[in-house]
N, C-alpha and C positions, 0 to 999 in steps of 0.2 A: 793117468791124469796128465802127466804131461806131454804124454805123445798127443795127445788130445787139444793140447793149448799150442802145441808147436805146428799140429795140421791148422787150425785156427788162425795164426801170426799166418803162414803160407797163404791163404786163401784171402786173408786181408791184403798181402802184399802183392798176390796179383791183380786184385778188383782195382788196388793204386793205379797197378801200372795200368792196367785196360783200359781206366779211366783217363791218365796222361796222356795214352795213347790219342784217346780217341778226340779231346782236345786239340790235340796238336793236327791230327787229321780235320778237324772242323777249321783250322787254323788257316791250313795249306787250299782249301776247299774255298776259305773269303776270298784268298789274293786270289783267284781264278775268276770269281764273278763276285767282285766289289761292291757293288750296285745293288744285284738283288740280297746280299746278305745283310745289307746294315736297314735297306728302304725297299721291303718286300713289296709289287704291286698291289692293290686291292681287287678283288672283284672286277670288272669291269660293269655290273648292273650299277653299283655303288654309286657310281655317277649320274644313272636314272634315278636309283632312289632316291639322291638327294635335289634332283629338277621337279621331282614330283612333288615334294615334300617344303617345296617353296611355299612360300607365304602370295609369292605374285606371281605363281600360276596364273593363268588366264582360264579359270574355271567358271568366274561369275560367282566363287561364294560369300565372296562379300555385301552381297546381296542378297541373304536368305539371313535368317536367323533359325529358323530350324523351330519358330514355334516360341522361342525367347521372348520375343518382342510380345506376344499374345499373353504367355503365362505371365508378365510381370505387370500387364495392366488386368491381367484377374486375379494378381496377390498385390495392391497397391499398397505402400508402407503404411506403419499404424496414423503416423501425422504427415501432413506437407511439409513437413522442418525435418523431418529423417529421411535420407535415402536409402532407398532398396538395402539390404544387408549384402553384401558379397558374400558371406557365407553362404545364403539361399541357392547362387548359382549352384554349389555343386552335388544338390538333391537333381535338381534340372538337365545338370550337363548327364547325372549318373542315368535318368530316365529316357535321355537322348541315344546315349549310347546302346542300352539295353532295348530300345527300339529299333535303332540300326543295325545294329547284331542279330536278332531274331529273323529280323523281316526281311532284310537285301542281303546280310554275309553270308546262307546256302545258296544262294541265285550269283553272288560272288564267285566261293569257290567250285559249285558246280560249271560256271562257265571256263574255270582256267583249266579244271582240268578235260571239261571236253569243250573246246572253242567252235567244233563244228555244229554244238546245240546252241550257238547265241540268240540265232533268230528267234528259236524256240522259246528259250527262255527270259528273250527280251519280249514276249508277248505274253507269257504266262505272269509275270512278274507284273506287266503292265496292267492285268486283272487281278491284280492284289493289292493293290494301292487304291484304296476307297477313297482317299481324301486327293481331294482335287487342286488345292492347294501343295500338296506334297510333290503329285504325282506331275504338275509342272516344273516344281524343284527338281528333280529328279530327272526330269527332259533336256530341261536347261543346260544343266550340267554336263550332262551325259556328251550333248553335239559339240558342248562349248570343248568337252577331251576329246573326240572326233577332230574339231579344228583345230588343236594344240596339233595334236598326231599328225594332220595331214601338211600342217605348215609347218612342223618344226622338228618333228620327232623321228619321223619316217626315217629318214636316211640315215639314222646315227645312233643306229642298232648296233655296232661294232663290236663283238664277243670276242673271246678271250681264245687263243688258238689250242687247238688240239677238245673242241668244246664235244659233247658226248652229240654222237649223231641222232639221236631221239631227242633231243633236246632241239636241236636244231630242224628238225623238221617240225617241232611242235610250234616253232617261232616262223617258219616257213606259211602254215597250217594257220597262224593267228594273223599272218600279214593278207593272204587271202582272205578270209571273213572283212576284217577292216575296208577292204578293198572293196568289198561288195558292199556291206552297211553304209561306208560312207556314200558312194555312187548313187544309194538309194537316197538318202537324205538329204544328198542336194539340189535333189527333183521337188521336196518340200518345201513353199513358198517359206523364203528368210524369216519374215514375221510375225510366222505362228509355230510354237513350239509344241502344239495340237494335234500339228498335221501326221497323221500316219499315211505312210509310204508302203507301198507292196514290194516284197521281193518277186521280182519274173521268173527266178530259178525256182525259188520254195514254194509262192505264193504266200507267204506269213508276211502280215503285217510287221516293219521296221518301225518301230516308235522312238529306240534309241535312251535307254535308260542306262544311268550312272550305273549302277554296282556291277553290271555285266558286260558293260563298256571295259570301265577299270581294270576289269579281271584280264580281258584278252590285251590291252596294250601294254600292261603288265606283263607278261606272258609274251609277249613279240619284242619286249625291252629284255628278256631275259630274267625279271625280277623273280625271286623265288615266291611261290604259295605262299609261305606263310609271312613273310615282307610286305608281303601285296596286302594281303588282310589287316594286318596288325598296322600298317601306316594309310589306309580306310579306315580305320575307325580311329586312329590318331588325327588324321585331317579333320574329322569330323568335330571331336576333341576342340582342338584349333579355332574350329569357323566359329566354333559357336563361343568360346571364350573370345576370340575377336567382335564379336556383335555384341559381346557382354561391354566391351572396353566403349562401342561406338555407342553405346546406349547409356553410357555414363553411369553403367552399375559399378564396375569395380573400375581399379586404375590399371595400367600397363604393368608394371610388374606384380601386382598380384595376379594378372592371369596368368602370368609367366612361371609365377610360384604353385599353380595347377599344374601345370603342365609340366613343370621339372618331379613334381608329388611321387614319395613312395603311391599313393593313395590311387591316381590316374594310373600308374603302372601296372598295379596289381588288377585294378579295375578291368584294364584292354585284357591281361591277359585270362583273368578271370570268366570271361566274357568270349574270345576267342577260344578257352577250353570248351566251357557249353557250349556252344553252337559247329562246332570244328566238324562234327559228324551229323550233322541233321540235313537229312534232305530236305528240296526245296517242298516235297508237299507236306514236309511239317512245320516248314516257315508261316512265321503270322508275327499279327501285331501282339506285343505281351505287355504293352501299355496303351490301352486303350484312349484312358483321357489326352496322349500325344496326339492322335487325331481330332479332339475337340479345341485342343489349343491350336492347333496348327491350321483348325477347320477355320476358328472364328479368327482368324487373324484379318480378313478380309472384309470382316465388321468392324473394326478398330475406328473410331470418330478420326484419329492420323497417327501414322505409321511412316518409320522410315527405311524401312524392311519390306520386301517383297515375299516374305513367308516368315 
């Protein structure tokens, strides 16, 4: 027994020392590179993600309400002396998000990970969008990140050195497609967001829709998959509690109090696990009346929203 407590003390007194050792070696290791020990760099995407994640993007979504505006004059309050409830929005925001998710996040991540099917899948997607109302939304958007990309983004791809060479050619790989989408789109008369364009290489129609847009500049910015998804369907999140604020349903920080929500977190990723593996031919809409809202928004007696 007690040779047994004495091997024990031994083997405690050396894990001390290994341990002091290897301190003091972490020690010697800062004074060498000061800098990176106390203030590790980030990511270098970290910086896109957070240009993208701007509120004043130049995407034009402050202009859409995503259907908001619709549903809240076909649930008008019980009297003219109450205003809408805030709490209502977030059945609304929940049916927005699980309409996004289904329908554009496989035409999403199928485009990041093969960016030389964008045409492809910017034309298949572009016949999945019944509502004609949406599927301008969706155009809008899409060229309005085309033009961010070509006037601002393009050149300040900057990666982190020693970056994995498959990585790197895949950003290579997603600056070519861009390069050709955009060249076709701005054969497109300015204004109509209507206009489909041919490609002369593929012969597919370029129409230029957001979700597969998003995926490849994402993708040539370095962003990772699942960054890329998960802050698309947070922006979306965003637009639409911002057109909740401009519509005088809720105030500025209650939407702010969504959006920080255990509740929205669980939501995206809840939302992001279903869909994460569904190809694009089992994409569809999985809320149906979101196209009725969205449809009749264009009947509205006045509106301050363009969807």
């Amino acid at each position: 027994m007690n040779t047994s407590v004495q091997d024990e003390q031994v083997l405690k007194d050396e894990i001390a020392r290994l341990e002091s050792q290897l301190v003091a070696t972490r020690a010697n290791l800062a004074t060498l590179h000061p800098s990176s020990s106390h203030c590790p760099p980030p990511p270098a995407y970290h910086h896109h993600l957070l240009l993208l994640s701007d509120s004043a993007l130049p995407l034009g979504s402050f202009a859409f309400s995503s259907g908001l505006e619709s549903y809240l004059a076909h649930h008008p309050p019980p009297s003219p002396r109450h205003p809408p409830i805030p709490s209502g929005i977030q059945p609304f925001l929940s049916l927005a998000l699980q309409t996004l998710a289904s329908s554009s996040l496989p035409y999403l991540l199928a485009a990041y990970k093969e960016p030389g099917r964008l045409l492809d899948l910017d034309e298949e997607y572009d016949a999945t969008v019944l509502c004609n109302v949406a599927r301008r939304a969706s155009v809008s958007q899409g060229r309005a990140l085309m033009m961010v990309w070509e006037r601002s983004l393009r050149g300040s791809g900057a990666v982190d050195g020693g970056e994995d060479p498959c990585r790197e050619q895949g950003r290579k790989e997603c600056n070519g497609v861009l390069r050709e989408i955009s060249a076709q789109l701005k054969k497109a008369p300015p204004s109509s967001t209507a206009t489909i364009s041919t490609s002369p290489v593929s012969g597919i129609q370029v129409v230029g829709h957001f979700p597969s847009l998003w995926a490849v500049v994402t993708r040539a910015l370095g962003i990772p998959m699942h960054d890329s998804a998960n802050l698309f369907l947070v922006n979306h999140a965003k637009a639409v509690l911002s057109a909740a604020v401009r519509a005088s349903v809720m105030g500025p920080y209650q939407a702010q109090a969504v959006l920080g929500s255990a509740w929205l977190r669980e939501e995206v990723r809840r939302l992001m696990g279903e869909n994460w593996n569904v190809q694009v031919e089992d994409a569809g809409q999985v809320v149906p009346i979101m196209d009725l809202w969205v449809g009749r928004h264009e009947l509205l007696y006045s509106r301050i929203f363009n969807s």
